[in-house]
LUMVO-486127 format. One record per residue (C-alpha): residue number from 1; chain; x, y, z. Coordinates in steps of 0.5 Angstrom, whole numbers, padded with zeros to 4 digits, always signed. Example, Ala and Ser with C-alpha at 12.3 -4.5 7.8 and 13.67 -1.06 7.14 Angstrom:
% residues 2
+-----+-------+-------+-------+-------+
!  nr ! kette !     x !     y !     z !
+-----+-------+-------+-------+-------+
!   1 !     A ! +0025 ! -0009 ! +0016 !
!   2 !     A ! +0027 ! -0002 ! +0014 !
+-----+-------+-------+-------+-------+
END
This chain:
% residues 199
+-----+-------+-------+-------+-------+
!  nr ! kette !     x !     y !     z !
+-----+-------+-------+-------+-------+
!   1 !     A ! +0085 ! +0003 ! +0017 !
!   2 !     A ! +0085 ! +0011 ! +0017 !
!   3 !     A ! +0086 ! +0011 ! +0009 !
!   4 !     A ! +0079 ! +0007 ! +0009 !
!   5 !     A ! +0075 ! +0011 ! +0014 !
!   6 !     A ! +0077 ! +0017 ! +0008 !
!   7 !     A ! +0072 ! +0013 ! +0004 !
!   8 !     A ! +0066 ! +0014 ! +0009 !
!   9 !     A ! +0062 ! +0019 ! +0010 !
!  10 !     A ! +0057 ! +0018 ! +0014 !
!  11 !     A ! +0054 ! +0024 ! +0015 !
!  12 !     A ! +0053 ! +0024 ! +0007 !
!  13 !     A ! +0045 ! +0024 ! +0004 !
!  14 !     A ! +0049 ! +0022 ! -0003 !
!  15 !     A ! +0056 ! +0022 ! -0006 !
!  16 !     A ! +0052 ! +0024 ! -0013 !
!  17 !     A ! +0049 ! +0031 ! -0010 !
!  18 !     A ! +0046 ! +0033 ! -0004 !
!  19 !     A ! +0039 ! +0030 ! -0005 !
!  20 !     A ! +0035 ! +0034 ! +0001 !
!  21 !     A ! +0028 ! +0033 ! +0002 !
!  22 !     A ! +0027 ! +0041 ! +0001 !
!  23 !     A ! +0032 ! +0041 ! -0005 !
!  24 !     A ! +0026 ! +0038 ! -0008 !
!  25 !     A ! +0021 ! +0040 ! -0005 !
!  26 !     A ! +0023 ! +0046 ! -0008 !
!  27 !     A ! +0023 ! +0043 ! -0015 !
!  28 !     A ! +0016 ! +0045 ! -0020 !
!  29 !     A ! +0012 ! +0040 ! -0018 !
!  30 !     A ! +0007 ! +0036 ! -0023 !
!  31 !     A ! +0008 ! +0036 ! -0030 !
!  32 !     A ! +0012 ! +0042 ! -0030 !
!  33 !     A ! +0018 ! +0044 ! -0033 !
!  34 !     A ! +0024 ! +0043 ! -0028 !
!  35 !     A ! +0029 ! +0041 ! -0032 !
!  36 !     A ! +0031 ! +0046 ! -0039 !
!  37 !     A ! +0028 ! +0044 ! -0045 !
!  38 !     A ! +0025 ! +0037 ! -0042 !
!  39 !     A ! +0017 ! +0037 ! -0039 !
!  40 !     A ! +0016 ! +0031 ! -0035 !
!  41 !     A ! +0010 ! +0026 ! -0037 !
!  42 !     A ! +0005 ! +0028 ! -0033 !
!  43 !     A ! +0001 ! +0022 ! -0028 !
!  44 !     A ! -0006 ! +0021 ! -0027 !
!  45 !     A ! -0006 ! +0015 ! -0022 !
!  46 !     A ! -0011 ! +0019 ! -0018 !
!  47 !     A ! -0016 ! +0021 ! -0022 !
!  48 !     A ! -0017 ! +0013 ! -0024 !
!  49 !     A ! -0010 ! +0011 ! -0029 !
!  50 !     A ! -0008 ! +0004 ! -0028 !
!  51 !     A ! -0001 ! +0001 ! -0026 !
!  52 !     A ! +0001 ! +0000 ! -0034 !
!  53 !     A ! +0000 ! +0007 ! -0034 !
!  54 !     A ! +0005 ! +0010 ! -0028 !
!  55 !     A ! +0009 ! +0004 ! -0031 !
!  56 !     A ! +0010 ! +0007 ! -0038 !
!  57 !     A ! +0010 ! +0015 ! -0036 !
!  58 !     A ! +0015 ! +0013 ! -0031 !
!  59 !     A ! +0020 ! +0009 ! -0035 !
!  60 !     A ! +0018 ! +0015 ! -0041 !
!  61 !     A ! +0021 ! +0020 ! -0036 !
!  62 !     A ! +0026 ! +0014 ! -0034 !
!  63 !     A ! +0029 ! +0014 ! -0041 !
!  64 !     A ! +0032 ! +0020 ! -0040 !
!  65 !     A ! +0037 ! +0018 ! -0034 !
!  66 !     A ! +0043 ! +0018 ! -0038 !
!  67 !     A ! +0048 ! +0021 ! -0035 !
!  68 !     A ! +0049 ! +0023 ! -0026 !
!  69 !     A ! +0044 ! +0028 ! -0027 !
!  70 !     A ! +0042 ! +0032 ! -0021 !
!  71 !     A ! +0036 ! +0036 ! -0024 !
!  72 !     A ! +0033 ! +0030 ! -0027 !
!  73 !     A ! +0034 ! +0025 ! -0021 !
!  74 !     A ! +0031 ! +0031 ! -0017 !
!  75 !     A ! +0025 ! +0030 ! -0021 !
!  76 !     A ! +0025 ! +0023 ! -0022 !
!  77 !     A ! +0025 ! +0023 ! -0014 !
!  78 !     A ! +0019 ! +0027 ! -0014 !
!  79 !     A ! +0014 ! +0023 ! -0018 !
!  80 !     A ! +0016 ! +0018 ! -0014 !
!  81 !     A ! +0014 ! +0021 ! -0008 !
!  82 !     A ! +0007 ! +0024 ! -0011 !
!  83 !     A ! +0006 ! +0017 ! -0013 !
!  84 !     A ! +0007 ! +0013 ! -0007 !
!  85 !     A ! +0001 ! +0008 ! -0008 !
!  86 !     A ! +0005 ! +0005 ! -0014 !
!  87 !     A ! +0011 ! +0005 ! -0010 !
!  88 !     A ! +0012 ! -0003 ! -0012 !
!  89 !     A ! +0011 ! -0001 ! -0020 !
!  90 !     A ! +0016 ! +0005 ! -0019 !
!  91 !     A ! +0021 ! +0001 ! -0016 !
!  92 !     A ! +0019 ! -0005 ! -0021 !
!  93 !     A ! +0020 ! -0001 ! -0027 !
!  94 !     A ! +0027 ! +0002 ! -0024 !
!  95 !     A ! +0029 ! -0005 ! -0023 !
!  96 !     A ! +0027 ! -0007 ! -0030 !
!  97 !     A ! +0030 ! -0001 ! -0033 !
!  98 !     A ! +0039 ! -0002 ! -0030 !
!  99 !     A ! +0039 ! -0009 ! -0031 !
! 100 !     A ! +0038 ! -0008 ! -0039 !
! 101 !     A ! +0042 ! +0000 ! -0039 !
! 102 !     A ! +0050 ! +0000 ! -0040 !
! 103 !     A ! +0050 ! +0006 ! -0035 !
! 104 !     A ! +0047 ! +0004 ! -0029 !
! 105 !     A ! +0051 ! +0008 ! -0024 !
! 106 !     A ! +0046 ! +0016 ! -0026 !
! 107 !     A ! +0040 ! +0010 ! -0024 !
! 108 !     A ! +0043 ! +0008 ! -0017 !
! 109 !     A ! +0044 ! +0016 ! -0015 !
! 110 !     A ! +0036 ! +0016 ! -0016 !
! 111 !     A ! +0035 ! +0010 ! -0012 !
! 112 !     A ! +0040 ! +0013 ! -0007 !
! 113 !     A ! +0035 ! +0019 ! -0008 !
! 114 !     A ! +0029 ! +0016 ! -0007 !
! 115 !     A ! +0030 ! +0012 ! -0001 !
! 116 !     A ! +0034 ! +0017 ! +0002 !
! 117 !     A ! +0029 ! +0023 ! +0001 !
! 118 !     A ! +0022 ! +0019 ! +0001 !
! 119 !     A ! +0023 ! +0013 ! +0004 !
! 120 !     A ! +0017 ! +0009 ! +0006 !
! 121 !     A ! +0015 ! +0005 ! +0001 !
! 122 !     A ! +0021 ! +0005 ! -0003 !
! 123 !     A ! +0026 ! +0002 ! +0003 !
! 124 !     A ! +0023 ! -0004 ! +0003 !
! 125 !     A ! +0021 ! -0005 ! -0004 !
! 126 !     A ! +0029 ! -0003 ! -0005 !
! 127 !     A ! +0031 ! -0008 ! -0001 !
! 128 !     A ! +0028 ! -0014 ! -0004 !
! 129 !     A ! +0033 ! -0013 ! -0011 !
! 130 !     A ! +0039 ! -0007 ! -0008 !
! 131 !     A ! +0043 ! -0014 ! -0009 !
! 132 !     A ! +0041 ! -0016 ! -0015 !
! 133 !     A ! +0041 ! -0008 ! -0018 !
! 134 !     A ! +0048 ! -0007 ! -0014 !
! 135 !     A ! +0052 ! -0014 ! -0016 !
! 136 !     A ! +0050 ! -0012 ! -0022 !
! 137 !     A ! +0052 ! -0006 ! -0023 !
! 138 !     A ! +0060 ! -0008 ! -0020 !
! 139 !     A ! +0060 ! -0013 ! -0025 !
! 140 !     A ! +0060 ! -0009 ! -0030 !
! 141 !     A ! +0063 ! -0003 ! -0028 !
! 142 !     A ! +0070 ! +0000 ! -0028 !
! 143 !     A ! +0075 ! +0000 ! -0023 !
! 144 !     A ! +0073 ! +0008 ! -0022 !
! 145 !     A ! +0066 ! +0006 ! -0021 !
! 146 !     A ! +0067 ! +0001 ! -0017 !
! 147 !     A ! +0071 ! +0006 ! -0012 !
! 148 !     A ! +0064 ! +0011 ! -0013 !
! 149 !     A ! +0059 ! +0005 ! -0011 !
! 150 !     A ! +0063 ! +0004 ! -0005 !
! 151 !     A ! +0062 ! +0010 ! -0003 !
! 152 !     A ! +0054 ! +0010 ! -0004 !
! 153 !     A ! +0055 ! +0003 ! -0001 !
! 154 !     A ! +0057 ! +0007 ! +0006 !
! 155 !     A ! +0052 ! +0011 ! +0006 !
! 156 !     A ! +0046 ! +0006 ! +0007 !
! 157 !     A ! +0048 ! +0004 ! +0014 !
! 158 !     A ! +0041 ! +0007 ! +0017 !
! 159 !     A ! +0037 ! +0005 ! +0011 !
! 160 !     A ! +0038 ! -0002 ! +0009 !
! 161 !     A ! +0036 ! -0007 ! +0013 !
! 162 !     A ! +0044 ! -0010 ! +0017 !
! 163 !     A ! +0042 ! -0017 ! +0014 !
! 164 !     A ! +0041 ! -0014 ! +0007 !
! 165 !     A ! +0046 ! -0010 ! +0007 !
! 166 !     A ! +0051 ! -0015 ! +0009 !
! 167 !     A ! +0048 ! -0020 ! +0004 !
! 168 !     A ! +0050 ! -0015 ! -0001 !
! 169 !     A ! +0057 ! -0014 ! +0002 !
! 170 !     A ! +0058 ! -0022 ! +0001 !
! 171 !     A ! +0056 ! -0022 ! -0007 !
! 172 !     A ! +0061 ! -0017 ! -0008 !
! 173 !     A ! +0066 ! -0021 ! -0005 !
! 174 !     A ! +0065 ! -0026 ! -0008 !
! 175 !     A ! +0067 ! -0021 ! -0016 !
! 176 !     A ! +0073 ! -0018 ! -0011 !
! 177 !     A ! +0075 ! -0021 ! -0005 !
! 178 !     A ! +0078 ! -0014 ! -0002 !
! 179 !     A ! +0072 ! -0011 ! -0002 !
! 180 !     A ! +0071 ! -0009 ! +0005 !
! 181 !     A ! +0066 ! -0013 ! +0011 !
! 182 !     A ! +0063 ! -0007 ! +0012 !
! 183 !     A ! +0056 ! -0010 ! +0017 !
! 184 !     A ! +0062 ! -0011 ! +0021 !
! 185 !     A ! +0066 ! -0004 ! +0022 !
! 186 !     A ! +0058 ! +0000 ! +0021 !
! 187 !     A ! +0057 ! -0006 ! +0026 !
! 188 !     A ! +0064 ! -0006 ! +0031 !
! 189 !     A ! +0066 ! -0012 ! +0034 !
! 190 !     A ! +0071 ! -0017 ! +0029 !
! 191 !     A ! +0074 ! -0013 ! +0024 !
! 192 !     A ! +0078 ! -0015 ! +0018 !
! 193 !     A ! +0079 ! -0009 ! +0013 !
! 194 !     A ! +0084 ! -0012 ! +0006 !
! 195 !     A ! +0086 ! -0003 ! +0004 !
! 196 !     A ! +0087 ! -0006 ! -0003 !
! 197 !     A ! +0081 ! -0005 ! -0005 !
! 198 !     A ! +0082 ! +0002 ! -0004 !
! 199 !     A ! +0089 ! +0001 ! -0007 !
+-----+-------+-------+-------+-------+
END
């Protein structure tokens, strides 16, 4: 148990990098450079584009996330921010976006990022597809990966709704049996803890 509860860290924004709101308000803003080398497209949703235009400019700049880029996530989380009124759209296009790339772990730091830095409406959103995303980033990712998902997994306990949450837990189970209850030891009561898992 003690080894387990090395693996949570509550008061951890992210296990990718500090995503703090003022870390990223302190970012350049629209269409700036924020990263070296890289010009984010720049959005015109409130001057009168329509969505397949915000669709297409975000997974422009989406396109770029290959790698656990702290700079770029930053950006990416602002943009989400300044287009809140597409929250749907955005959360759409990221969904659309893991579920066909081969390195999906840099896109679940961004929504990490976005729900924890952001929040409304991206939480809600999220939380229709976290365990469609989340299951099957498992399924494909390697043993160290999925030591990295259960730690990004331990830090949605005051995000994500507990039923959502526990849905999720069940889907991983059912890839690898020792993945921990974790609704039940955020939530005490009945605790069954398989330390295997972090074997």
């Amino acid at each position: 148990y003690n080894e387990y509860k090395s693996y949570l860290s509550p008061k951890s924004s992210s296990i990718f990098a500090p995503h703090t709101p003022a870390a990223l308000h302190s970012s350049k803003r629209k269409g700036e450079e924020i990263m070296p080398n890289m010009t984010i497209t720049r959005f015109y949703g409130e001057s009168g584009s329509d969505q397949l235009e915000v669709r297409n400019d975000y997974l422009t700049s989406l396109s770029d996330l290959t790698t656990n880029s702290k700079p770029l996530i930053n950006t990416l989380s602002i943009l989400a921010g300044e287009h809140r009124r597409y929250g749907k759209i955005i959360c759409e296009v990221i969904e659309g976006h893991i579920l066909k790339v081969s390195t999906k772990l840099p896109c679940l730091y961004l929504i990490d990022s976005i729900i924890k830095n952001i929040g409304a409406p991206y939480i809600e959103h999220f939380a229709r597809c976290i365990v469609r995303i989340f299951t099957d980033t498992f399924l494909k990712a390697d043993e160290k990966t999925r030591k990295l998902l259960f730690k990004l997994r331990s830090t949605w306990r005051d995000i994500f709704p507990v039923e959502r949450l526990r849905d999720l837990d069940a889907s991983i189970r059912d890839i690898d049996p020792n993945w921990p209850k974790l609704t039940e030891i955020e939530n005490p009561g009945t605790v069954h803890i398989n330390p295997n898992f972090l074997k």
